[in-house]
KELOTI-234490 format. One record per residue (C-alpha): residue in three letters; z, x, y; chain; residue number from 1. Coordinates in Angstrom, 2 decimals. Each point is the difference from the previous one (the first is absolute). Example, Ala and Ser with C-alpha at 12.3 -4.5 7.8 and 13.67 -1.06 7.14 Angstrom:
BEGIN
<site><r>ALA</r><z>7.80</z><x>12.30</x><y>-4.50</y><c>A</c><k>1</k></site>
<site><r>SER</r><z>-0.66</z><x>1.37</x><y>3.44</y><c>A</c><k>2</k></site>
***
This chain:
BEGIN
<site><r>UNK</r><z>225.92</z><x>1.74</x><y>111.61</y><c>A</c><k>1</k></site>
<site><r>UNK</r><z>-0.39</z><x>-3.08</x><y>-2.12</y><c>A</c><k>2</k></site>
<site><r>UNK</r><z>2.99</z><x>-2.59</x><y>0.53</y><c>A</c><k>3</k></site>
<site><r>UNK</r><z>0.62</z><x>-0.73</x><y>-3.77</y><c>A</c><k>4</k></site>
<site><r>UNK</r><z>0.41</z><x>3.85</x><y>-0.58</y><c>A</c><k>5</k></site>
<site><r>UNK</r><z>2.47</z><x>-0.40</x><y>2.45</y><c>A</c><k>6</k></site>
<site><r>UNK</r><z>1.86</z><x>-2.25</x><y>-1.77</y><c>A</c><k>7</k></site>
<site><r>UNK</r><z>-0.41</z><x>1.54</x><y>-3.08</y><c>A</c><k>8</k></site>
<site><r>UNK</r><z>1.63</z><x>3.14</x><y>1.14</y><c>A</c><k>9</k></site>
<site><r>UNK</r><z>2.48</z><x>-2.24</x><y>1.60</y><c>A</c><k>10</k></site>
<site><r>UNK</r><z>1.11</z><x>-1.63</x><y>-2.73</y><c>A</c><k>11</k></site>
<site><r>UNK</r><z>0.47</z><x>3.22</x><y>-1.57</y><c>A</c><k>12</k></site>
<site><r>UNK</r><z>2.04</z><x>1.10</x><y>1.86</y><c>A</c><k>13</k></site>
<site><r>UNK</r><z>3.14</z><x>-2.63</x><y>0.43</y><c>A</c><k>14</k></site>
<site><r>UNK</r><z>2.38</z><x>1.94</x><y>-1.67</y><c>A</c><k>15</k></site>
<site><r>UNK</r><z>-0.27</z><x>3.81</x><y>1.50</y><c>A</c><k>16</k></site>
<site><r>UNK</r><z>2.52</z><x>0.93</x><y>2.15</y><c>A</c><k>17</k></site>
<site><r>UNK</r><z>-0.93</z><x>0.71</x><y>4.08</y><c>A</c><k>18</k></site>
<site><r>UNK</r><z>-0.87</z><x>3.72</x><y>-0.93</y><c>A</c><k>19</k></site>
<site><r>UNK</r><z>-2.58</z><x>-0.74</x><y>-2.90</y><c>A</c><k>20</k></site>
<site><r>UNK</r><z>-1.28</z><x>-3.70</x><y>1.62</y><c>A</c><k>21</k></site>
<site><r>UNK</r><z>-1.46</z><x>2.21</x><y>3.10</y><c>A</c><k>22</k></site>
<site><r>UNK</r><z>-1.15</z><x>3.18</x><y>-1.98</y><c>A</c><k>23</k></site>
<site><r>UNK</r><z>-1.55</z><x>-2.54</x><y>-1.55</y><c>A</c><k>24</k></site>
<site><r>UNK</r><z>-1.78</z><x>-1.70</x><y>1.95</y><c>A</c><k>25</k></site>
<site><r>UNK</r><z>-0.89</z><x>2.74</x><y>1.89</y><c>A</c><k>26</k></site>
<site><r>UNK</r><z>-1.70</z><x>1.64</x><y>-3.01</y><c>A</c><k>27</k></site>
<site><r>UNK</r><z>-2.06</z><x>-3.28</x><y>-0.53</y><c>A</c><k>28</k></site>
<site><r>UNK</r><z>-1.21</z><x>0.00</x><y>3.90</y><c>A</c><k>29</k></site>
<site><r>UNK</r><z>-0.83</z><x>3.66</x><y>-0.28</y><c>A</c><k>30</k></site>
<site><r>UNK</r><z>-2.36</z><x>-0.22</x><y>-3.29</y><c>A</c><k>31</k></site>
<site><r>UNK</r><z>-1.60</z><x>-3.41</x><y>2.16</y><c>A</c><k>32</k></site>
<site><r>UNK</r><z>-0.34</z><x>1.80</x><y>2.79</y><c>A</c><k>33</k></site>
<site><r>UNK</r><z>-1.33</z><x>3.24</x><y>-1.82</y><c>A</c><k>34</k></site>
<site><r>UNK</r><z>-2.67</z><x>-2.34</x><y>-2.08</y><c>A</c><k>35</k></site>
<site><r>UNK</r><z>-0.93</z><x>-1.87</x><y>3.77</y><c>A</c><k>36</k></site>
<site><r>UNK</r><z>-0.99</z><x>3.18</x><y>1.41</y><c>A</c><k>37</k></site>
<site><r>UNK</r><z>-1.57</z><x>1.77</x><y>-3.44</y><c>A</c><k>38</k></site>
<site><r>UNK</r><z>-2.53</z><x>-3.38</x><y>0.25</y><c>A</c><k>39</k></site>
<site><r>UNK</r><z>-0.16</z><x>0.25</x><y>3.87</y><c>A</c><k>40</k></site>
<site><r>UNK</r><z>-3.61</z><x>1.74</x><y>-0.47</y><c>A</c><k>41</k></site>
<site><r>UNK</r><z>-1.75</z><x>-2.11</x><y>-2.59</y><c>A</c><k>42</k></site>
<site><r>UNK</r><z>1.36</z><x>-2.90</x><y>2.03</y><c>A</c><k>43</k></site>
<site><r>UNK</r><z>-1.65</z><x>1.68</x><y>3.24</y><c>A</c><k>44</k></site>
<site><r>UNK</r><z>-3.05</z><x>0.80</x><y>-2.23</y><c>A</c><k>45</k></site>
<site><r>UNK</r><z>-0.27</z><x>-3.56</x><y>-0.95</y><c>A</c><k>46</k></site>
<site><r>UNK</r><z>0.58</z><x>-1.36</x><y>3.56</y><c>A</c><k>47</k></site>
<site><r>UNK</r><z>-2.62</z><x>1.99</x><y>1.59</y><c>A</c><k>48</k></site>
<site><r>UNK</r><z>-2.80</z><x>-0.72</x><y>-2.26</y><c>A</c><k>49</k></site>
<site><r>UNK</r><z>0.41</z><x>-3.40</x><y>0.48</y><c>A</c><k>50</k></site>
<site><r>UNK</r><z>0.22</z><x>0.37</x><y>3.63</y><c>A</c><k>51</k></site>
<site><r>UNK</r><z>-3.03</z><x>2.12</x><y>0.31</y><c>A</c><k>52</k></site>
<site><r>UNK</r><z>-2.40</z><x>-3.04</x><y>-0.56</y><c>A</c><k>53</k></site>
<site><r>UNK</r><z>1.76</z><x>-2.63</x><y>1.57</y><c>A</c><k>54</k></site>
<site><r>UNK</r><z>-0.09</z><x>2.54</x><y>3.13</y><c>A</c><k>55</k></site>
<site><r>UNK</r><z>-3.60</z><x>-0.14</x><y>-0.01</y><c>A</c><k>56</k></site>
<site><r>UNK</r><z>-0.20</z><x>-3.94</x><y>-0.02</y><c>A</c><k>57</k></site>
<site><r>UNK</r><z>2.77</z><x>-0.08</x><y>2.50</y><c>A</c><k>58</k></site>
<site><r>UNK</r><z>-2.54</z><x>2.17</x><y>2.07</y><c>A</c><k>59</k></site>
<site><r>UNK</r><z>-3.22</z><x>-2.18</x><y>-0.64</y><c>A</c><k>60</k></site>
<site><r>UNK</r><z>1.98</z><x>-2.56</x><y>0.91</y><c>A</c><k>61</k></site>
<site><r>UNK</r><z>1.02</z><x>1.42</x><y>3.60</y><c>A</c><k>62</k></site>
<site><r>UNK</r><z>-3.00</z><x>0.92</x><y>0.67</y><c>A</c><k>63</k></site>
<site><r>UNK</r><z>-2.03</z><x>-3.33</x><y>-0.63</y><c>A</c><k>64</k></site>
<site><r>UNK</r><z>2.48</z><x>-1.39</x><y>2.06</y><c>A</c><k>65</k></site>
<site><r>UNK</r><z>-0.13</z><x>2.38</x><y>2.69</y><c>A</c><k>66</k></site>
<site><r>UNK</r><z>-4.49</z><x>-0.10</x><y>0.10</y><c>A</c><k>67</k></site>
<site><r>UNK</r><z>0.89</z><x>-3.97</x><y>0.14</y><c>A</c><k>68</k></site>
<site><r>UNK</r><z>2.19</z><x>0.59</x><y>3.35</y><c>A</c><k>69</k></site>
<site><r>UNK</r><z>-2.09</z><x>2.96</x><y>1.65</y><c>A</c><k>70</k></site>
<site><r>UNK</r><z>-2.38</z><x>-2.60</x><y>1.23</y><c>A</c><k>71</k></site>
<site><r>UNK</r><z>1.91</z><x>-2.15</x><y>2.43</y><c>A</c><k>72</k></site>
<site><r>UNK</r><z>3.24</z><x>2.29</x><y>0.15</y><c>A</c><k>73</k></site>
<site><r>UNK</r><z>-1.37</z><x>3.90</x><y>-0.04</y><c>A</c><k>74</k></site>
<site><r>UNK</r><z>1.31</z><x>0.77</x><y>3.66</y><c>A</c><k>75</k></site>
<site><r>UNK</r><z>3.97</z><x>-1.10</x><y>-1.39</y><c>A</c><k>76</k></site>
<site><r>UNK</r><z>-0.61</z><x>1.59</x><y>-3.55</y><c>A</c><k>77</k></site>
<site><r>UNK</r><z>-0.88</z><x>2.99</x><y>1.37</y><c>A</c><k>78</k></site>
<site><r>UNK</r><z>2.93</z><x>0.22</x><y>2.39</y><c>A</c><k>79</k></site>
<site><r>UNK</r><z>2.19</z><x>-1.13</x><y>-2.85</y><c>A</c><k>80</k></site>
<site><r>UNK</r><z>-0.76</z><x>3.09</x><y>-2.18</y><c>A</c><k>81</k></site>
<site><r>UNK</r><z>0.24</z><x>2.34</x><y>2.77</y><c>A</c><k>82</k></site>
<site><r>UNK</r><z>3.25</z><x>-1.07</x><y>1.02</y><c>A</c><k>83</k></site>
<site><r>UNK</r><z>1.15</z><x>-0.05</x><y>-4.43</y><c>A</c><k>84</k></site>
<site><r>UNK</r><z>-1.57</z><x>3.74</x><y>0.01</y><c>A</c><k>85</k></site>
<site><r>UNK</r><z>1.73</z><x>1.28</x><y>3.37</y><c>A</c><k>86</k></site>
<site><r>UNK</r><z>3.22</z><x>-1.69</x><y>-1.84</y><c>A</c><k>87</k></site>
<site><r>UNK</r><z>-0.50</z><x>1.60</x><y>-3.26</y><c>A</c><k>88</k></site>
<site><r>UNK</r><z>-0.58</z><x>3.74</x><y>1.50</y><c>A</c><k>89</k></site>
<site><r>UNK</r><z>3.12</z><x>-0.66</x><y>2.23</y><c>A</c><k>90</k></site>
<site><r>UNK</r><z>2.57</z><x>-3.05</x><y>-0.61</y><c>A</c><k>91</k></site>
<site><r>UNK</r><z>2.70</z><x>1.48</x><y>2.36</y><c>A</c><k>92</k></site>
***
């Protein structure tokens, strides 16, 4: 929710009694909430396509890095990933 709707709402409603002030408000937070999760998948949409490429240069990346260590540090690399996949099957 946007702060200055906030205080737009807010300044509309100084005068309501107790009853009215939280129906209120509570009406306002609904419809944001309601309009938050009605956008949820576009946002998603919009998020993934954008992370779809920049999870491909991520993985260039790695691995340039990772053919630059193999020569002098295979033995540890290769210990490394077996001890990150024996994690990832079991974390316990």
């Amino acid at each position: 929710m946007r702060r200055m709707s906030l205080y737009t709402i807010a300044s509309s409603t100084k005068e309501m009694g107790p009853g009215t002030w939280r129906d209120t408000l509570d009406d306002y937070f609904g419809d944001s909430n309601w309009k938050k999760v009605v956008g949820l998948g576009h946002a998603m949409l919009y998020k993934i396509k954008n992370a779809l490429p920049e999870r491909e240069n991520h993985h260039e990346a790695f691995e340039d890095l990772n053919d630059g260590l193999r020569g002098e540090y295979g033995a540890t690399l290769k210990q490394w990933r077996e001890q990150v996949e024996a994690w990832e099957y079991d974390p316990t």
